[in-house]
ZAPA-179729 format. One record per residue (C-alpha): residue number from 1; x, y, z negated; residue in three letters; chain. Coordinates in steps of 0.02 Angstrom, whole numbers, plus 50000, padded with zeros to 5 digits. Example, Ala and Ser with C-alpha at 12.3 -4.5 7.8 and 13.67 -1.06 7.14 Angstrom:
2
1 | 50615 | 49775 | 49610 | ALA | A
2 | 50684 | 49947 | 49643 | SER | A
***
This chain:
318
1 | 53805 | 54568 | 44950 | UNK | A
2 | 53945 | 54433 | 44948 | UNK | A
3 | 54009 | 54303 | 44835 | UNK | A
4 | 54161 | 54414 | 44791 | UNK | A
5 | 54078 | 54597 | 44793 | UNK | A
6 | 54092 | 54689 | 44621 | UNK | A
7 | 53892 | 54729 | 44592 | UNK | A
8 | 53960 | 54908 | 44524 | UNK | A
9 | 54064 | 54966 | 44655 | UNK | A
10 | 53923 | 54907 | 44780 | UNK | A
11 | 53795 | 55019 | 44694 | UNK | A
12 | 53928 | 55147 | 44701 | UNK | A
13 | 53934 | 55149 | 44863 | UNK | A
14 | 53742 | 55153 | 44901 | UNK | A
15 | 53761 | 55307 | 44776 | UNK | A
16 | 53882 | 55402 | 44861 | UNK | A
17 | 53808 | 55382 | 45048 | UNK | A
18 | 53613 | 55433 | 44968 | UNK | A
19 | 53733 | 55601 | 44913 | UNK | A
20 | 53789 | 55618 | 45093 | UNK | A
21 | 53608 | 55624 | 45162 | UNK | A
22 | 53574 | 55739 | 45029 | UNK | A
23 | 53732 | 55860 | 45081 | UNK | A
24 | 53677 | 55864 | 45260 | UNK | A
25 | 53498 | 55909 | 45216 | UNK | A
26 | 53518 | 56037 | 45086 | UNK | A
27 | 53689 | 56116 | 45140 | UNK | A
28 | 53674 | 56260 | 44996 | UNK | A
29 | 53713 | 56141 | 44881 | UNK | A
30 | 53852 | 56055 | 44983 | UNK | A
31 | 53975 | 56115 | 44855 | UNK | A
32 | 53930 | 56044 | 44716 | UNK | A
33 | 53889 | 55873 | 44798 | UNK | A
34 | 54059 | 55839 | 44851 | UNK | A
35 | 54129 | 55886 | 44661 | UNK | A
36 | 54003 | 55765 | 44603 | UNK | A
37 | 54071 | 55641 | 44760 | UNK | A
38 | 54250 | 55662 | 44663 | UNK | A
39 | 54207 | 55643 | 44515 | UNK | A
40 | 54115 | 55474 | 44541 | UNK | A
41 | 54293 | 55401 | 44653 | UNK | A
42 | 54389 | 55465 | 44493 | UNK | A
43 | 54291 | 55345 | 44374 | UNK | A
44 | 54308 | 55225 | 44494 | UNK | A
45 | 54484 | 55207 | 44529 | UNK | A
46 | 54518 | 55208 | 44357 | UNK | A
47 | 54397 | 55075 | 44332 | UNK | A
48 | 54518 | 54970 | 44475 | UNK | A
49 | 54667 | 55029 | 44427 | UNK | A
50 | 54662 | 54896 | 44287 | UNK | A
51 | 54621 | 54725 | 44391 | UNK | A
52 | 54773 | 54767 | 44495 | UNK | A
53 | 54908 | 54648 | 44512 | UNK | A
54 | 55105 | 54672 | 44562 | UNK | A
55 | 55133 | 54543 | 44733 | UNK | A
56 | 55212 | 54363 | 44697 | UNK | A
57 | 55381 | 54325 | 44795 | UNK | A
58 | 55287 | 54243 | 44927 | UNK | A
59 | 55170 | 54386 | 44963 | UNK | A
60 | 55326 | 54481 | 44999 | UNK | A
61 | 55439 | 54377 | 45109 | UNK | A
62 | 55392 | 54518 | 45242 | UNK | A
63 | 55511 | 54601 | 45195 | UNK | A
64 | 55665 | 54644 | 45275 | UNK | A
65 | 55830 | 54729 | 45254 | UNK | A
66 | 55927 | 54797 | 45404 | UNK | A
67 | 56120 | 54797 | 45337 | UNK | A
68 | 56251 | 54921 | 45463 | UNK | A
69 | 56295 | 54782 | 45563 | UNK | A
70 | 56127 | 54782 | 45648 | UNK | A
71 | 56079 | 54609 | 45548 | UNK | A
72 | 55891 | 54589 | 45485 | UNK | A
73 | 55891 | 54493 | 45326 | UNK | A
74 | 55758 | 54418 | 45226 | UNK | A
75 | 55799 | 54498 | 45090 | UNK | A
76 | 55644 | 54444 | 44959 | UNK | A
77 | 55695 | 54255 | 44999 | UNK | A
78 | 55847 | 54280 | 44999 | UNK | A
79 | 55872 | 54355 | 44841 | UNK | A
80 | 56021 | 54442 | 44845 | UNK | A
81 | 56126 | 54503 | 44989 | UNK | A
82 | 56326 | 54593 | 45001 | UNK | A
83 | 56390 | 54708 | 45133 | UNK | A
84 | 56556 | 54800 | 45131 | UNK | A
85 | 56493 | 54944 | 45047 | UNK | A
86 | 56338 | 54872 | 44936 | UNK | A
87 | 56280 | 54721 | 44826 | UNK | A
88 | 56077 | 54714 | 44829 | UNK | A
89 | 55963 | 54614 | 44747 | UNK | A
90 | 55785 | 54597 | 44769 | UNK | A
91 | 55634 | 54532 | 44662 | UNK | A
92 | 55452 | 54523 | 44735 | UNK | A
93 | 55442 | 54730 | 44699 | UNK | A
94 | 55595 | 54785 | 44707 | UNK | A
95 | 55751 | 54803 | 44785 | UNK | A
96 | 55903 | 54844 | 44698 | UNK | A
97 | 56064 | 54938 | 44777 | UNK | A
98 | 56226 | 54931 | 44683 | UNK | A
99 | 56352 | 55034 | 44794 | UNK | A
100 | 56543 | 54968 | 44775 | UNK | A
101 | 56633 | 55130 | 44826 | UNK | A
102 | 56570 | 55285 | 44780 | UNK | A
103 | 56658 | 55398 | 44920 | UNK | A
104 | 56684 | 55380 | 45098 | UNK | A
105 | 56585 | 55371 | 45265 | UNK | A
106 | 56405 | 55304 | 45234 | UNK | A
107 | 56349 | 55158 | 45287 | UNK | A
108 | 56162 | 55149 | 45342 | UNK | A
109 | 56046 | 55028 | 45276 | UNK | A
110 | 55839 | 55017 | 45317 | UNK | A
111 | 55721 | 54935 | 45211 | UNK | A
112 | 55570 | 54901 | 45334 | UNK | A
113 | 55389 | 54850 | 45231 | UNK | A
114 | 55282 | 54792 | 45364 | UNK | A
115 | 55070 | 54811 | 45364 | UNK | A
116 | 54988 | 54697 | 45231 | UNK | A
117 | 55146 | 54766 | 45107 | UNK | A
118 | 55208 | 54898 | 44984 | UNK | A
119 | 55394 | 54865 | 44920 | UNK | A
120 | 55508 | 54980 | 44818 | UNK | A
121 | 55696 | 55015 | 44806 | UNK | A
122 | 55824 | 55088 | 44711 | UNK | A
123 | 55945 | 55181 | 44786 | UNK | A
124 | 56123 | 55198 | 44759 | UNK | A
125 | 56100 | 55370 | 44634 | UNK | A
126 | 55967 | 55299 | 44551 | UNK | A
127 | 55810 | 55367 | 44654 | UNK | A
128 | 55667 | 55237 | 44645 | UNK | A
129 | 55544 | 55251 | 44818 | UNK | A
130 | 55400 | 55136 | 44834 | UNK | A
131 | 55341 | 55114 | 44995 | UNK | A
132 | 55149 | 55085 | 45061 | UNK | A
133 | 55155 | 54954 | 45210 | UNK | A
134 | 55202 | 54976 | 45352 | UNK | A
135 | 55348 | 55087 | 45332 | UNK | A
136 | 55514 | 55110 | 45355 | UNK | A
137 | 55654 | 55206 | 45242 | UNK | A
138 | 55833 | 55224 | 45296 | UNK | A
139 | 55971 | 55250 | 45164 | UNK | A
140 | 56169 | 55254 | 45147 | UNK | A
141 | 56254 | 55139 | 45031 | UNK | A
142 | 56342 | 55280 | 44961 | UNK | A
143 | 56297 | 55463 | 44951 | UNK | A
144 | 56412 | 55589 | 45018 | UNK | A
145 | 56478 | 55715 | 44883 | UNK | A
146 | 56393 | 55858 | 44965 | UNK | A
147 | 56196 | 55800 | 45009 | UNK | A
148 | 56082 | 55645 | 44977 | UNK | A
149 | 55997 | 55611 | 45151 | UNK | A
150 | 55858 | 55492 | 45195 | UNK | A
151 | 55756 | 55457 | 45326 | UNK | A
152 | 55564 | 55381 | 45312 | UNK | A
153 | 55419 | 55311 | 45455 | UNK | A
154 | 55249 | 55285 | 45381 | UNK | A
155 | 55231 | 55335 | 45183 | UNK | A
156 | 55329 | 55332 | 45015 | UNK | A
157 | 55308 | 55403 | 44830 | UNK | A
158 | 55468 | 55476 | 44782 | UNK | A
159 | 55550 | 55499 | 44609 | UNK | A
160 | 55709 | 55576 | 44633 | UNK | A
161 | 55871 | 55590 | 44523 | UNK | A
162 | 55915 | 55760 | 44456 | UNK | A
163 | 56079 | 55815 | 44551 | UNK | A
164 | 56132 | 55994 | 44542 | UNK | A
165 | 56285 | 55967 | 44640 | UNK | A
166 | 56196 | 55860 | 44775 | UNK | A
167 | 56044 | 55888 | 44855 | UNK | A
168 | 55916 | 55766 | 44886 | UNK | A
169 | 55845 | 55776 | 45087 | UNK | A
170 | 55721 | 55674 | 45154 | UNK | A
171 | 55686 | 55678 | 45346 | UNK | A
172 | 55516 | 55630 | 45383 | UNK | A
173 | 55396 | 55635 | 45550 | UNK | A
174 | 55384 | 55831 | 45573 | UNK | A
175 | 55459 | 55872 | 45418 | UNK | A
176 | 55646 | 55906 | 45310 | UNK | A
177 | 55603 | 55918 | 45122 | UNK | A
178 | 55752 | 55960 | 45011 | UNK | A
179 | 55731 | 55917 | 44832 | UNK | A
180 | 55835 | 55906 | 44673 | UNK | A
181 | 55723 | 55796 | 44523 | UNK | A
182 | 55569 | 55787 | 44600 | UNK | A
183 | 55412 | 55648 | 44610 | UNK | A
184 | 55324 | 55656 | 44766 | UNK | A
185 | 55212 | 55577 | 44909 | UNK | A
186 | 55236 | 55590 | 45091 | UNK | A
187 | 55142 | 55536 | 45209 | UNK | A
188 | 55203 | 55527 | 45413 | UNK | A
189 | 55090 | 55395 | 45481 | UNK | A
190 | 54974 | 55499 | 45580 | UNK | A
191 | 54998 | 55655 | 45692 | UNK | A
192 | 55004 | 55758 | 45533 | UNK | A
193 | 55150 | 55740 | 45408 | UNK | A
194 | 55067 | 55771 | 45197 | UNK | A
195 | 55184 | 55808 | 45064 | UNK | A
196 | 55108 | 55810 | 44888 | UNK | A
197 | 55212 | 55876 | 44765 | UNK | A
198 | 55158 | 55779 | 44588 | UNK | A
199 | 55310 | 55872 | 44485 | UNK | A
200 | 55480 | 55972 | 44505 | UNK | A
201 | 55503 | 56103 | 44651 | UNK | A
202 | 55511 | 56060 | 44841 | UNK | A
203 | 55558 | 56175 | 45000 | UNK | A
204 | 55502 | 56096 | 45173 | UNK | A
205 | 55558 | 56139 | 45339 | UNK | A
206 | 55457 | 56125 | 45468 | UNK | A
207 | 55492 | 56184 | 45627 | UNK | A
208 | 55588 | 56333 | 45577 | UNK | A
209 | 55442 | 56347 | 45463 | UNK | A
210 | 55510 | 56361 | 45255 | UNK | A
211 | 55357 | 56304 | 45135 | UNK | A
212 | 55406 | 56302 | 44951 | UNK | A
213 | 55275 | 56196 | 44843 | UNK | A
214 | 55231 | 56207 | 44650 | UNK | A
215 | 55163 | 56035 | 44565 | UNK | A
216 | 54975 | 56002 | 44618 | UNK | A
217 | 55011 | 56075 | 44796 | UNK | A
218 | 54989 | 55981 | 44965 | UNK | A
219 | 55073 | 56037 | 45117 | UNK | A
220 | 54998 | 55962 | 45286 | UNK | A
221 | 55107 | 55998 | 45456 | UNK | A
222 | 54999 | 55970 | 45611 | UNK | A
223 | 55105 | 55888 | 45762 | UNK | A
224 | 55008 | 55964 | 45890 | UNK | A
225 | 54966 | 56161 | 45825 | UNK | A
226 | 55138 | 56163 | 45733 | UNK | A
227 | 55047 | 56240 | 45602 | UNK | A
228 | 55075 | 56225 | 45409 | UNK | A
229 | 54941 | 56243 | 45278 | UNK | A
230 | 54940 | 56226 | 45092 | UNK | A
231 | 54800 | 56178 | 44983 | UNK | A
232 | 54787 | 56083 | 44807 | UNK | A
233 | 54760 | 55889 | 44789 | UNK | A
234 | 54706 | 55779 | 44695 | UNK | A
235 | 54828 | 55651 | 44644 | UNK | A
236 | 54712 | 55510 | 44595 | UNK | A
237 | 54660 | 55502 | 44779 | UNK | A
238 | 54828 | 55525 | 44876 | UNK | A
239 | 54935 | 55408 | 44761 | UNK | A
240 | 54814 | 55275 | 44726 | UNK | A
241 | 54885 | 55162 | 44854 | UNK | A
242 | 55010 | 55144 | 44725 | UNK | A
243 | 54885 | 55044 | 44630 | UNK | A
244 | 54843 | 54942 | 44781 | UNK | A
245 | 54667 | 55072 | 44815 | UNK | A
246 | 54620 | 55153 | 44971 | UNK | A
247 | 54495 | 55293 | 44925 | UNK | A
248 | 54412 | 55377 | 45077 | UNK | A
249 | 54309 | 55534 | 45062 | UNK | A
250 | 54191 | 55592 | 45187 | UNK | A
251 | 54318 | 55491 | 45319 | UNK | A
252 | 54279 | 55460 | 45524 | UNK | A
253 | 54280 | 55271 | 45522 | UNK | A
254 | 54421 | 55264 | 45645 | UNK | A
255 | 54532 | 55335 | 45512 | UNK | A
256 | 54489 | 55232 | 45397 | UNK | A
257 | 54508 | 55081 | 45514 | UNK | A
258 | 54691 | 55154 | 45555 | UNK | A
259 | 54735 | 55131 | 45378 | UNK | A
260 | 54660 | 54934 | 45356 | UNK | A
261 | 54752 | 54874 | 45493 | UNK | A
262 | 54901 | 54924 | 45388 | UNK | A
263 | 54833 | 54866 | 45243 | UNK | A
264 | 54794 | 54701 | 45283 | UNK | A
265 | 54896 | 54683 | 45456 | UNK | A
266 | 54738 | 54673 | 45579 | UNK | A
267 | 54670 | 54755 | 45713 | UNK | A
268 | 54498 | 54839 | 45743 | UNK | A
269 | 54406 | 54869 | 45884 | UNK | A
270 | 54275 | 55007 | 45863 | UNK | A
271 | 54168 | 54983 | 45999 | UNK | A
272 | 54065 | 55146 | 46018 | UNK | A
273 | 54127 | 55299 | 45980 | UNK | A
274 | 53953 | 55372 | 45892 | UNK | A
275 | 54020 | 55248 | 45754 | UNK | A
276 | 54203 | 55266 | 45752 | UNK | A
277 | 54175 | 55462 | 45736 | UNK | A
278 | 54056 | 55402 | 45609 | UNK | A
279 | 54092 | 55468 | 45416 | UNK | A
280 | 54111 | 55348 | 45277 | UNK | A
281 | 54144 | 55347 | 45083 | UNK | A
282 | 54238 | 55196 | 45007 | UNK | A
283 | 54366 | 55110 | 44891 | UNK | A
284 | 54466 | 54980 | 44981 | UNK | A
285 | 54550 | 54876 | 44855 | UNK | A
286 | 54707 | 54777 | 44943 | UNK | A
287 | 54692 | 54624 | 44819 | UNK | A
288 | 54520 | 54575 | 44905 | UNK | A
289 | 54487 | 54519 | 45084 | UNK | A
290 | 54440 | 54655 | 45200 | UNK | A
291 | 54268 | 54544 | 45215 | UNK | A
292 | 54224 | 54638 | 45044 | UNK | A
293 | 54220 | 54832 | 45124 | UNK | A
294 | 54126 | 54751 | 45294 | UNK | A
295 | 53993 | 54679 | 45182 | UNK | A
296 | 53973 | 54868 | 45099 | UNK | A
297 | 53983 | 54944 | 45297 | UNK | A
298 | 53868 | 54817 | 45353 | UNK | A
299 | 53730 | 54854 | 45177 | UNK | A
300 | 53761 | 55065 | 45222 | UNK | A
301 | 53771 | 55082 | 45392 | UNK | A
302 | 53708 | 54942 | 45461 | UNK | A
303 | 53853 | 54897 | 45560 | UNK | A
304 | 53928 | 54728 | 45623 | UNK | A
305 | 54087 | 54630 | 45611 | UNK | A
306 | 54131 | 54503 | 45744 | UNK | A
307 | 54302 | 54414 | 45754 | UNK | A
308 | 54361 | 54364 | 45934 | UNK | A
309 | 54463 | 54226 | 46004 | UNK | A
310 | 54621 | 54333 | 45981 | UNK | A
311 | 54580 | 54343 | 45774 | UNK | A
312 | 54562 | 54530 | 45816 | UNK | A
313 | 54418 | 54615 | 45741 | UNK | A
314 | 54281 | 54726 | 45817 | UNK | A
315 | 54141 | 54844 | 45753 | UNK | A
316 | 53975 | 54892 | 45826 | UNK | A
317 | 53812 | 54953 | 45783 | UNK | A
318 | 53660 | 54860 | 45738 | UNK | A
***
């Protein structure tokens, strides 16, 4: 176990993957295993959710404004920026977008949050969206009098402005979701688009298919079947990367390699595919090196972490 490995999330760990031997052997009892997997990640995160700190300014010079004229701006260093239809002004968390008209043609803006950061903005009605890294959120200066319209790549939590006059779209990977005040996740990374409805009412459209969710329900669109399913979730799991935690349940390691790379702006190499299909429980916290979840693969499942000549990682078995 390394220097900077917390001794109780380590034992964790050894806990949950003793459970997992247990669930394969005794599949009766698979059921209650996995509530008792839960239940151990919810005391967990909680337990992280208070050593989490915001990013510094320097953390977050990443990030980058696109204005309508096609320029890319530094917009963290920079501090503040003007266009002809917009004043914004960024912190190391936020940025801020004060519209100067508010009628006429819209003028597009995209915030882009690349891997190794999550950013937030304002937007011109008073929406906040925080985005996890590696993501992408376009957005007019100015809303039209009629609709609010977005457009995301990657994933965002969204806490949207009551507007009964206007209402609030967001065009995302496979998916349309129309909202009026609403807080919700989305998530488009992958080949299946997630939207996790925390409060309020949402209607999705997805492929000519309508899904109406109530708080506490997940819809999941799969790229490839076109099919849409509906199940609950549990919010302490799909919005803790809001708290800088990655929690992975019962998770092929591939996945959970997918998401790293965007968390800490690497890439992995999985080289055999026994391992990568390989299932895994973990908490990845983003404030520690990725060293700290290779030490717990490397206690668990006896795997190996080798950096080549390109600074590019790779994985293989013992």
């Amino acid at each position: 176990m390394g220097t900077n490995q917390d001794p109780n999330i380590y034992l964790l760990l050894r806990a949950l993957n003793k459970f997992m031997k247990l669930l394969r052997k005794h599949l009766p009892t698979g059921r209650v295993i996995v509530i008792a997997f839960v239940a151990l990640f919810g005391v967990a995160a909680a337990y992280y959710q208070q050593q989490i700190q915001t990013f510094t300014a320097g953390k977050a010079a990443g990030i980058t404004l696109q204005t309508p004229n096609g320029t890319f701006l530094p917009i963290v260093q920079l501090g503040r920026a003007v266009t002809p239809a917009a004043v914004f002004t960024a912190d190391s968390s936020c940025l801020t977008l004060i519209a100067k008209q508010h009628h006429g043609q819209p003028e597009w803006n995209s915030l882009i949050v690349p891997p190794g950061f999550t950013y937030s903005v304002v937007l011109a009605d008073g929406s906040l969206v925080r985005l996890n890294a590696g993501s992408r959120l376009k957005f007019p200066s100015v809303f039209g009098p009629e609709k609010r319209e977005v457009y995301l790549e990657g994933e965002a939590y969204f806490e949207v402005q009551s507007d009964a006059n206007r209402l609030f779209i967001l065009h995302s990977g496979l998916a349309d979701v129309t909202v009026l005040g609403t807080t919700f996740n989305i998530n488009s990374y992958s080949n299946r688009t997630r939207v996790s409805l925390v409060s309020g009412e949402v209607v999705i459209n997805a492929k000519n298919k309508i899904v109406q969710l109530k708080p506490g329900q997940e819809a999941t669109i799969d790229r490839q079947r076109g099919a849409v399913s509906v199940a609950p979730f549990q919010s302490n799991i799909t919005l803790a990367w809001m708290e800088g935690l990655q929690i992975f349940l019962d998770t092929p390691l591939r996945d959970i390699c997918d998401v790293l790379e965007r968390m800490y702006n690497i890439r992995i190499h999985i080289d055999d595919a026994k391992l990568a299909a390989t299932r895994y429980y973990a908490i990845v916290n983003r404030e520690r090196p990725v060293q700290t979840f290779l030490q717990d693969l490397h206690a668990t499942k006896n795997v190996n972490s080798v950096v080549d000549a390109k600074g590019e990682l790779h994985l293989t078995l013992q």
